[in-house]
C-alpha positions as CSV (number, residue, x, y, z in Angstrom):
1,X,-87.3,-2.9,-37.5
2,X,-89.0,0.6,-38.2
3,X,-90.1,0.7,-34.9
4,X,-87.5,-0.3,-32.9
5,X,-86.0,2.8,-34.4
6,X,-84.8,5.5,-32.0
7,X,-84.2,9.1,-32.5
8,X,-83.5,9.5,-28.5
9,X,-84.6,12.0,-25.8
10,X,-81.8,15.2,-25.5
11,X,-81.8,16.2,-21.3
12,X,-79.8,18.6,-19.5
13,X,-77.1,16.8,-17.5
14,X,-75.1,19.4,-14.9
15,X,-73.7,21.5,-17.6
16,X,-74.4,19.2,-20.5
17,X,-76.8,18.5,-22.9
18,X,-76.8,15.0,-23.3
19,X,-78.6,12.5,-25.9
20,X,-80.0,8.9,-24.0
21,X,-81.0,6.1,-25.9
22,X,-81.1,2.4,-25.4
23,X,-79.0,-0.1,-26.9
24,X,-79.0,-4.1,-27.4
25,X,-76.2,-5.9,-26.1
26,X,-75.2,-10.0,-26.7
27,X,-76.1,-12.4,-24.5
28,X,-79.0,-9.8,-22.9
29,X,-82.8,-10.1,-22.9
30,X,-83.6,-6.2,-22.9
31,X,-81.5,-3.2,-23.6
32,X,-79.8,-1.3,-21.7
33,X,-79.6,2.9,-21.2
34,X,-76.8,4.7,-22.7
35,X,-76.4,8.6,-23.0
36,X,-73.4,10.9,-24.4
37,X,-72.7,14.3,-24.3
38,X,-74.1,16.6,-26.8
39,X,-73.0,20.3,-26.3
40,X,-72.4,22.2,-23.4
41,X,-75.6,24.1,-22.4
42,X,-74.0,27.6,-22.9
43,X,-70.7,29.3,-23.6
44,X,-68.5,28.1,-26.6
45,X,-69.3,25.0,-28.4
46,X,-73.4,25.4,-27.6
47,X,-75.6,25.3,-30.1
48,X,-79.4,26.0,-30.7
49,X,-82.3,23.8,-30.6
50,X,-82.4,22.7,-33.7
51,X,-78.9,22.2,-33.6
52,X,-78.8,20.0,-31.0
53,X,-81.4,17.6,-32.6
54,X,-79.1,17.4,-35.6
55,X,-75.9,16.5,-33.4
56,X,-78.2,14.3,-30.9
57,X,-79.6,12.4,-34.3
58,X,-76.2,12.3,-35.8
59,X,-74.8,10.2,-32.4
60,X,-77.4,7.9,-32.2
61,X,-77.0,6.8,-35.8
62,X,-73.3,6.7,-35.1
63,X,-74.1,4.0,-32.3
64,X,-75.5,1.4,-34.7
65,X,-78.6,1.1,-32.4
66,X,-80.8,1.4,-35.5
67,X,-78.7,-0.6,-37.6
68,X,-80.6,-4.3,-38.7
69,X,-77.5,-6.5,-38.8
70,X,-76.5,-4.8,-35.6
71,X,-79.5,-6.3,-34.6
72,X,-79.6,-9.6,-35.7
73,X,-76.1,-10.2,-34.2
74,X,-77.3,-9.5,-30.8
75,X,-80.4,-11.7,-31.2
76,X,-79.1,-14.4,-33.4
77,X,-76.9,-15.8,-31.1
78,X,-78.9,-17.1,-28.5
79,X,-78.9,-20.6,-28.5
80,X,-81.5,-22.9,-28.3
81,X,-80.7,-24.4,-25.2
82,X,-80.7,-20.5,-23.6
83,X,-84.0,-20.0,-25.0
84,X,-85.1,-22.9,-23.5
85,X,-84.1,-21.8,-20.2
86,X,-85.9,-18.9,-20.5
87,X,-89.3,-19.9,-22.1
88,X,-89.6,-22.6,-19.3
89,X,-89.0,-19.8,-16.9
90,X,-91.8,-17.9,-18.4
91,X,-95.0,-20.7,-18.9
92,X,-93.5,-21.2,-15.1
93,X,-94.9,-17.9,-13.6
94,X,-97.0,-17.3,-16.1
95,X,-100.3,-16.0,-14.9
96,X,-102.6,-16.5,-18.1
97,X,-101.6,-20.1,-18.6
98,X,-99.9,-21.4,-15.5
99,X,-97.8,-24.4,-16.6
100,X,-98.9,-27.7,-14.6
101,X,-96.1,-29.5,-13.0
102,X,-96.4,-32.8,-14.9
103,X,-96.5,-30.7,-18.0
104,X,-93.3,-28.8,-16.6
105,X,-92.0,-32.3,-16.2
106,X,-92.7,-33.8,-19.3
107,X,-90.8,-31.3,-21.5
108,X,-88.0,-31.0,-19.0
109,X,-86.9,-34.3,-19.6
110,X,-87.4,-33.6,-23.0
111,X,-85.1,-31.2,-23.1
112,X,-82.8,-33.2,-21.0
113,X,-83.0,-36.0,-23.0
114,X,-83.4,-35.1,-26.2
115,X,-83.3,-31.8,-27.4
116,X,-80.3,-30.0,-25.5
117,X,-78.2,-33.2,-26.8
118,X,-78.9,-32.6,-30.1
119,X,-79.9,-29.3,-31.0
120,X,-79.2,-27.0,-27.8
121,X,-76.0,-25.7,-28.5
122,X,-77.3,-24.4,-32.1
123,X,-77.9,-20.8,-32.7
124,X,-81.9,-20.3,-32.3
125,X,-81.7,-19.2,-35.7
126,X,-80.4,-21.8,-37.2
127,X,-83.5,-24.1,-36.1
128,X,-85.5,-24.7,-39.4
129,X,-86.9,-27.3,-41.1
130,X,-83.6,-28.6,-42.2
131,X,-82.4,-28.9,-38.3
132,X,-85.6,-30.6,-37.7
133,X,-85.6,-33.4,-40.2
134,X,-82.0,-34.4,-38.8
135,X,-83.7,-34.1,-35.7
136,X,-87.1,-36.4,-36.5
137,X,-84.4,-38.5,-38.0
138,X,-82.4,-39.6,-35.2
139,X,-85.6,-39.4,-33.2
140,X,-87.0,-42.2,-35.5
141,X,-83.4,-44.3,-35.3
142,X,-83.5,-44.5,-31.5
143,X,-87.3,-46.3,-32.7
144,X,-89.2,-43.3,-30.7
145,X,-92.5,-43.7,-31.4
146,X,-94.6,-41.7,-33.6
147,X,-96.6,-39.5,-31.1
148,X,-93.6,-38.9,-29.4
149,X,-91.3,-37.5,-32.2
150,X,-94.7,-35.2,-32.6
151,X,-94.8,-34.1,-28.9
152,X,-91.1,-33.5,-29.2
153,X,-90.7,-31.9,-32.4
154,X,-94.1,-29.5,-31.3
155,X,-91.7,-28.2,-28.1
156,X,-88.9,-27.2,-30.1
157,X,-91.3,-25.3,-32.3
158,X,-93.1,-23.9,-28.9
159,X,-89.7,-22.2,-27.9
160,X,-88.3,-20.7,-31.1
161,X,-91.6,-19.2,-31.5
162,X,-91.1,-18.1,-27.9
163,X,-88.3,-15.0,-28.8
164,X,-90.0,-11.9,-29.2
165,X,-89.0,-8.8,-29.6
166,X,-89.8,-6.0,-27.1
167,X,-92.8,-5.3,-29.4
168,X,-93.9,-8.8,-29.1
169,X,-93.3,-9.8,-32.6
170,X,-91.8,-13.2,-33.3
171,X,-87.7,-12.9,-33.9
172,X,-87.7,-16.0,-35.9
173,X,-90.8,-16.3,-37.9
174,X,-91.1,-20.1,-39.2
175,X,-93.8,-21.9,-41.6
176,X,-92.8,-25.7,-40.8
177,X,-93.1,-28.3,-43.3
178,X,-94.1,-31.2,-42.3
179,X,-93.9,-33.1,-45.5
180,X,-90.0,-32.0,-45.8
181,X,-89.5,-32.9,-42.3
182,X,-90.6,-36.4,-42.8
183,X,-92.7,-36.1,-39.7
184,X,-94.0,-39.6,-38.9
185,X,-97.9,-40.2,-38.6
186,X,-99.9,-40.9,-35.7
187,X,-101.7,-44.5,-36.8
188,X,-104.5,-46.3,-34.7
189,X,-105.2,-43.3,-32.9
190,X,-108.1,-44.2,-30.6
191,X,-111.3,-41.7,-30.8
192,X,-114.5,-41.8,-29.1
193,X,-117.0,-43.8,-31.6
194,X,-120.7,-43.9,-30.9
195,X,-123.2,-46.9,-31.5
196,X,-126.2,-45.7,-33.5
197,X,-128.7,-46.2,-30.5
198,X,-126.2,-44.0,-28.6
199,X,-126.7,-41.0,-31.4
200,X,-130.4,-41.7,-31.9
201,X,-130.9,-41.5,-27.7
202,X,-128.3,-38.1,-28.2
203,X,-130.8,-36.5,-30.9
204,X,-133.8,-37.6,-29.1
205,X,-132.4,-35.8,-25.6
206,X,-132.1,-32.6,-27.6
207,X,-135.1,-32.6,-29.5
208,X,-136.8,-33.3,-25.9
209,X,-135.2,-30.2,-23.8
210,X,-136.5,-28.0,-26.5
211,X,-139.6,-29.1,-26.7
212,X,-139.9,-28.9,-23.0
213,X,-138.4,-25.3,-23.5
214,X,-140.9,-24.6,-25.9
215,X,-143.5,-25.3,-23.7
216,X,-142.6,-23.7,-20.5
217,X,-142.4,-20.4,-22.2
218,X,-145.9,-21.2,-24.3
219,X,-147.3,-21.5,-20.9
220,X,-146.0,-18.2,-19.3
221,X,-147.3,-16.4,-22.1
């Protein structure tokens, strides 16, 4: 929170000094500008340089702008559902990972589904590993499979991760447990298995292109 702190930027306004800073607000990705008088520039009531710092200083502290809890009750009650919204906007027109449209598919009926029913009216900050073991738990009633509860429990974790602050540090940090979770296990998987002659011809193949490799530069020398 240090540095979000503001001390704000005094400016002459007609015949005011006047103190602008920026503020959060509920319900509003970024802040918004706000300025208020300070002193008039001359006559009675003006004060010096220093002064005016002390006054400016004074009002922004007054505003709560630098306040934590004021904060956290600005950010907290996003819900998960509205940051949803939002981080599918972003992977959408995103330019270093453009989201593909099955992807974009896929997690939207997710979240139609699945994750707005259950969760998408809680408070972003309220999704933790206690929300998500009720969540893997009803998952597992309906008799989704394993994989699936993974893929969907591994979206919800995508878009609380997803609120930043305007520094780009994470508003609701999270270590997940997966053990308290009960997060099922993927069983059977199927992985790409090679017969020993395939390995032996995969060994010989390399040990052939570099001796080829060798060669060609022995030879130019």
């Amino acid at each position: 929170m240090s540095r979000r702190s503001q001390v704000g930027s005094i400016e002459k306004s007609g015949k005011w000094y006047v103190i602008r800073y920026s503020k959060d607000v509920p319900g509003q990705d970024k802040r918004i500008h706000a300025s208020q008088r300070v002193c008039p520039i001359s006559g009675p009531g003006s004060l010096t340089k220093a002064e005016r710092k002390t006054e400016a200083l004074e009002i922004v502290m007054a505003s709560g702008v630098n306040d934590v809890q004021q904060f956290f009750e600005t950010t907290v009650g996003v819900t998960f559902r509205e940051q949803a919204e939002k981080f599918i906007r972003q992977k959408t027109i995103s330019k270093r990972k453009p989201l593909k449209p099955a992807t974009l598919c896929t997690w939207e009926n997710c979240l139609e589904k699945w994750l707005n029913p259950n969760i998408g009216d809680l408070p972003l900050a309220n999704i933790n590993n206690a929300a998500m073991k009720q969540l893997v738990a009803k998952m597992g009633a309906a008799k989704l499979s394993a994989k699936t509860i993974i893929n969907y429990t591994g979206l919800v974790k995508l878009i609380v991760a997803s609120a930043k602050s305007e520094e780009g540090e994470p508003l609701f940090p999270r270590k997940w447990d997966s053990e308290f979770i009960d997060l099922p296990i993927v069983k059977d998987q199927r992985q790409p298995k090679f017969s020993a002659e395939t390995m032996s011809a995969i060994v010989q193949n390399t040990v052939d292109n570099t001796e080829s490799f060798t060669h060609y530069w022995q030879a130019r020398d």
